[in-house]
C-alpha positions in Angstrom: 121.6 244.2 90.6 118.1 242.8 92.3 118.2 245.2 95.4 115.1 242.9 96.6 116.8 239.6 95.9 119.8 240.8 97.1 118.5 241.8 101.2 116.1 238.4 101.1 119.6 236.4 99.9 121.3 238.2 103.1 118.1 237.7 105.3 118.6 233.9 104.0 122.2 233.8 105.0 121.7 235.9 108.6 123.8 238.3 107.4 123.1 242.3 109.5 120.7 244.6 107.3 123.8 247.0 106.8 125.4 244.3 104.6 122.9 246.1 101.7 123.7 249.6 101.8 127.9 248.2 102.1 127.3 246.0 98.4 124.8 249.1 97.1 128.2 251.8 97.7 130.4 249.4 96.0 127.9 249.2 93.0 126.9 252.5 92.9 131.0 253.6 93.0 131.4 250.9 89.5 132.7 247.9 91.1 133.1 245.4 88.6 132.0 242.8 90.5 131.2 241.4 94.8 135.0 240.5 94.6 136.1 243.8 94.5 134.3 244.0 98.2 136.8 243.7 100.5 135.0 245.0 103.3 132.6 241.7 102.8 133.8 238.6 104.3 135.2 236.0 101.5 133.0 233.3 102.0 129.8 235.9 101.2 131.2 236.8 98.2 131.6 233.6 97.2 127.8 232.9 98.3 126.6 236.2 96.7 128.5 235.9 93.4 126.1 232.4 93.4 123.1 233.5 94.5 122.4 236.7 93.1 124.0 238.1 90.0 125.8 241.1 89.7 123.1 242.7 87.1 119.7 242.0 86.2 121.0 242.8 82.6 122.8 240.4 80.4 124.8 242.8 77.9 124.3 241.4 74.0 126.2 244.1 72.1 128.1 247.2 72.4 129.0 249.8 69.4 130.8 253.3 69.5 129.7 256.4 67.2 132.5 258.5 65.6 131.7 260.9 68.2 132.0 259.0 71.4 128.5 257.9 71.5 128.4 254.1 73.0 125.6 252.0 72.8 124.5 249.3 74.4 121.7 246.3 73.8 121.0 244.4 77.0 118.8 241.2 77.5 116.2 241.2 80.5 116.4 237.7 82.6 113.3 236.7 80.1 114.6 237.8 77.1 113.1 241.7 76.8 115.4 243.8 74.6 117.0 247.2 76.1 118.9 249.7 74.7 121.0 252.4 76.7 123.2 255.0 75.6 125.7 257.5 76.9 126.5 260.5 75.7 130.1 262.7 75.5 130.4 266.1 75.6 133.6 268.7 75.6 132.5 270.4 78.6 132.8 267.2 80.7 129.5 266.2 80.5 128.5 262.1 80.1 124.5 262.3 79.7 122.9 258.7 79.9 120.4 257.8 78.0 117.7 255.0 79.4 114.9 253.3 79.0 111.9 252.4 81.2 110.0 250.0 79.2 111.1 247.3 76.9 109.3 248.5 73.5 106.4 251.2 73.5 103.0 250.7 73.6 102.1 253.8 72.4 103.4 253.9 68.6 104.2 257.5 67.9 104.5 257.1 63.6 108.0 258.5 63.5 109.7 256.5 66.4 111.6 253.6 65.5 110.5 252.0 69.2 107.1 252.4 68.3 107.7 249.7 65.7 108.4 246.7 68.5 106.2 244.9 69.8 105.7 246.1 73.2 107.8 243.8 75.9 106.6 245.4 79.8 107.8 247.5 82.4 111.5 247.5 83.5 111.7 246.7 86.9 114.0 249.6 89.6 117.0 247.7 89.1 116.6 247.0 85.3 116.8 251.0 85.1 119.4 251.2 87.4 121.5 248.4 85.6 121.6 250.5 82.6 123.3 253.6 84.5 125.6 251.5 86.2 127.2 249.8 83.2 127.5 253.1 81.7 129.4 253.8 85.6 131.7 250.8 85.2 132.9 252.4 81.2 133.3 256.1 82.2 133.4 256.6 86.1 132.0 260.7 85.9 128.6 260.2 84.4 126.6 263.1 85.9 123.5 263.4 83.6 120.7 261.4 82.9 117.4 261.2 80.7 114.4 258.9 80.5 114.3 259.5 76.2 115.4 256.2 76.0 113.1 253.1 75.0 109.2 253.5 76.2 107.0 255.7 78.2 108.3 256.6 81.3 104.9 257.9 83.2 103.5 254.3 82.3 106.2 253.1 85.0 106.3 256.0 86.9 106.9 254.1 90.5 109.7 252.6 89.2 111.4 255.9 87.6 111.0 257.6 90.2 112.3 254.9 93.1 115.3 254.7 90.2 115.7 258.6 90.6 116.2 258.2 94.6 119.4 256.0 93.9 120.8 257.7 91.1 122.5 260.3 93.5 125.1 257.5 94.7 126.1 256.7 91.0 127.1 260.5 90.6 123.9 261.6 89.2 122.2 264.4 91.1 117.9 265.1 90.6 118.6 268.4 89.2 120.7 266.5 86.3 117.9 264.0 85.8 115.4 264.5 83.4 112.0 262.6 82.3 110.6 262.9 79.4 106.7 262.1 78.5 104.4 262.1 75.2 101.9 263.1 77.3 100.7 260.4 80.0 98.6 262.0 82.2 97.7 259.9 84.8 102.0 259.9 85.4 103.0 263.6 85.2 100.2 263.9 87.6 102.2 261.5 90.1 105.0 263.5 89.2 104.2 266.2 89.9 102.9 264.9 93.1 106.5 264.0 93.9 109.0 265.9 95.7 112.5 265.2 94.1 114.0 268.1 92.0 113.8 265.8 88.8 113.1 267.5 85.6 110.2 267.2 83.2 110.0 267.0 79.4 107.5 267.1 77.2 108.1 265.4 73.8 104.8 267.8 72.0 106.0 267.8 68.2 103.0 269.5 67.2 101.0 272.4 68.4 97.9 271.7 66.4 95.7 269.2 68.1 94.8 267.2 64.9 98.4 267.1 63.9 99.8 265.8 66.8 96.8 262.9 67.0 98.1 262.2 63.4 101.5 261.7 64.2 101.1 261.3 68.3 98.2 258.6 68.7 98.4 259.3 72.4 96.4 262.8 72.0 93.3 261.1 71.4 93.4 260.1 75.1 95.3 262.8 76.8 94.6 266.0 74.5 97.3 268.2 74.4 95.7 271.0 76.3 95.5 268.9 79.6 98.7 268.0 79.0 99.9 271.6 79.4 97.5 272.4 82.4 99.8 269.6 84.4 103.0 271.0 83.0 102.1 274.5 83.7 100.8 273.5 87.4 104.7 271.7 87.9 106.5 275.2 86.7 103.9 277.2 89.2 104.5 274.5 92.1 108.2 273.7 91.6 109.9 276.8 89.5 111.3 274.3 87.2 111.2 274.8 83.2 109.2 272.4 81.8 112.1 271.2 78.5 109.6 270.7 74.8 110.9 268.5 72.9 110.2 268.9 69.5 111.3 266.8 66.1 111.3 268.6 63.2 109.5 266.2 60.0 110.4 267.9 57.0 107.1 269.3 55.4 104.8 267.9 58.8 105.4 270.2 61.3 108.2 272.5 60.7 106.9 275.2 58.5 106.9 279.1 60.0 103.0 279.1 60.7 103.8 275.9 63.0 106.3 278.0 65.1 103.9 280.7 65.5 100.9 278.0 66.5 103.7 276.9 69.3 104.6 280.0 70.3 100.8 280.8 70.8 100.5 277.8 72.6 102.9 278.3 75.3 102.0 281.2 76.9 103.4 282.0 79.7 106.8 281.6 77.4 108.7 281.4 81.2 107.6 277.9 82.0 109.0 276.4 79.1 112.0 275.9 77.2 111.8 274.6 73.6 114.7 272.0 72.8 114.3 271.4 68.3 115.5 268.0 67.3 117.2 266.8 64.0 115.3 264.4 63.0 117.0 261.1 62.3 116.9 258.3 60.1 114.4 255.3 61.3 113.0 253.9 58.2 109.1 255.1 59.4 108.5 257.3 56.0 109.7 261.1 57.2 112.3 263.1 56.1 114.2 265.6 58.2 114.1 269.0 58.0 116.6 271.2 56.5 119.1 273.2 58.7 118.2 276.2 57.2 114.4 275.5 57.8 115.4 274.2 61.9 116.9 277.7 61.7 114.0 279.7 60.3 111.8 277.6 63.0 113.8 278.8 66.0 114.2 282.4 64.7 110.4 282.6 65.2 109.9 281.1 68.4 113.0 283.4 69.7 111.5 286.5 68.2 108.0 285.6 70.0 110.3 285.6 73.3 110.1 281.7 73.8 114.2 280.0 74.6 114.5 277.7 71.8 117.6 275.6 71.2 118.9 272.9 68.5 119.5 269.9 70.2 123.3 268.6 69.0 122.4 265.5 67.4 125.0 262.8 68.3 125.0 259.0 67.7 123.6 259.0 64.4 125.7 256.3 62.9 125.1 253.9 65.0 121.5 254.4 65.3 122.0 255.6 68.7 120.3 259.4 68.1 116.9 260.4 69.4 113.8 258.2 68.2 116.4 255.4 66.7 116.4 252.7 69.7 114.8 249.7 67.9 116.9 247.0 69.6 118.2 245.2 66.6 121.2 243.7 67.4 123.8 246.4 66.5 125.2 245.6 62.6 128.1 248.3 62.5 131.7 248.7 61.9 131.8 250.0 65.2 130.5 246.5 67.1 133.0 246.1 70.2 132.3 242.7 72.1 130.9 243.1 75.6 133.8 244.1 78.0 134.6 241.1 80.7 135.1 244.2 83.3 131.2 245.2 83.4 130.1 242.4 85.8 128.9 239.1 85.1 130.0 238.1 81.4 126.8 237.3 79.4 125.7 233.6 80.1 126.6 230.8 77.1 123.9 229.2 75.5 
């Protein structure tokens, strides 16, 4: 919900300042709705359920992968398209995925979101919205991850006043992760930050000139500054900084580009490097072979950097890493919007 429209509605009404942090708990535990509220007089929920809607996000479609994957499309109150998605594991774990902006500005050639046309910043509880619906479906959601749709740094006050609410829904800083192409100005505010929140790096290239072929946003923030600022978080904070890196068949996932990574991040013990699949988004590459991710890792492991595959999950319904377009979803899978997730999307 608007937290801001929400304490000037209860200001409005003469309503004690508490009244807030009583309607955030019941959010933040997945209340469906202010008439769940019983500790809040009847005639306020009445007035509430008027004056301020439940969320800031009007939910358009819904569709469920083979493997558990749900996502979901949301409308802004002016019409901005969001996409969200969470995540099942075996080991208990339900990862959300979210986004901070409404399209990208900053066209990366193989991201389907790159393709939009660039809507603005998501407001705190825009952000927050998306977590909570994902609450209201599956009440033990414990991690979370700014991959989704735009470039977190570029709304980096936001994320990060998100990040100090996120706790009460369940999801801890130390589960939270945000991930950058390489914004400067906003790791540099992150880093400036005191919150245990995690850092990504979404690098895909070691080699300058690749990476301004296929990352437009090295031309500005070259990839060597990039790492002074993640190095400088690991030395200040202990924390891994994750490197997220899609493998293009015949682009960047030859042997010699392994070795140019390894090279490149020395010391190995600040990073971690996560390989991801690439998937399908219609932008001309091809993903590389299993066999070739393989041969990729078994370098960087035998130069004594961590590397990992990322499990790829959500494919089907475009839902996997780089996919969010917001298309309305055109799948088998398409479930209609659920009447228990708040207030039912308006009518035209």
């Amino acid at each position: 919900m608007d937290i801001d429209l929400l304490k000037r509605t209860l200001a409005e009404l003469g309503e004690p300042k508490y009244r807030a942090n009583q309607i955030w708990e019941w959010t933040a535990r997945g209340a469906n709705g202010y008439e769940e509220m019983t500790n809040l007089p009847e005639l306020l929920r009445l007035e509430l359920d008027e004056r301020v809607p439940f969320s800031t996000l009007e939910l358009i479609d819904s569709a469920e992968s083979r493997d558990g994957t749900i996502k979901a499309l949301f409308h802004t109150h002016d019409k901005r398209p969001v996409e969200a998605v969470m995540m099942k594991y075996l080991d208990g774990r339900r990862s959300i995925c979210v986004s901070s902006q409404s399209g990208c500005p900053l066209t990366c050639t193989f991201c389907a979101t790159g393709t939009m046309a660039f809507g603005r910043n998501l407001t705190t509880s825009e952000i927050l919205d998306q977590a909570l619906f994902f609450k209201r479906l599956e009440n033990e959601v414990n991690h979370l991850v700014f991959m989704g749709m735009g470039e977190p740094m570029m709304n980096i006050d936001n994320v990060l006043a998100a990040c100090e609410k996120l706790p009460d829904i369940g999801i801890t800083n130390r589960r939270t992760t945000v991930s950058t192409v390489g914004w400067l100005p906003g790791i540099e505010r992150f880093n400036a930050q005191d919150r245990p929140v995690r850092l990504a790096l979404s690098l895909h290239a070691a080699d300058p000139k690749l990476r301004s072929e296929i990352m437009p946003v090295n031309d500005r923030y070259p990839l060597e500054d990039v790492l002074i600022a993640c190095r400088k978080h690991y030395a200040e904070n202990n924390r891994r900084v994750y490197i997220e890196y899609v493998m293009l068949a015949g682009v960047n996932d030859h042997t010699k580009h392994a070795r140019q990574l390894a090279k490149l991040l020395t010391p190995h013990e600040a990073f971690k490097v996560n390989l991801i699949p690439y998937n399908p988004t219609g932008t001309g590459y091809d993903g590389s072979a299993r066999t070739t991710i393989g041969a990729f890792r078994d370098v960087l492991l035998h130069q004594g950097v961590p590397a990992t595959v990322r499990l790829t999950r959500g494919q089907d319904i475009a839902a996997a890493c780089g996919q969010l377009v917001a298309d309305a979803i055109q799948d088998a899978a398409i479930r209609p919007a659920r009447p228990s997730q708040g207030r039912p999307p308006a009518s035209d």
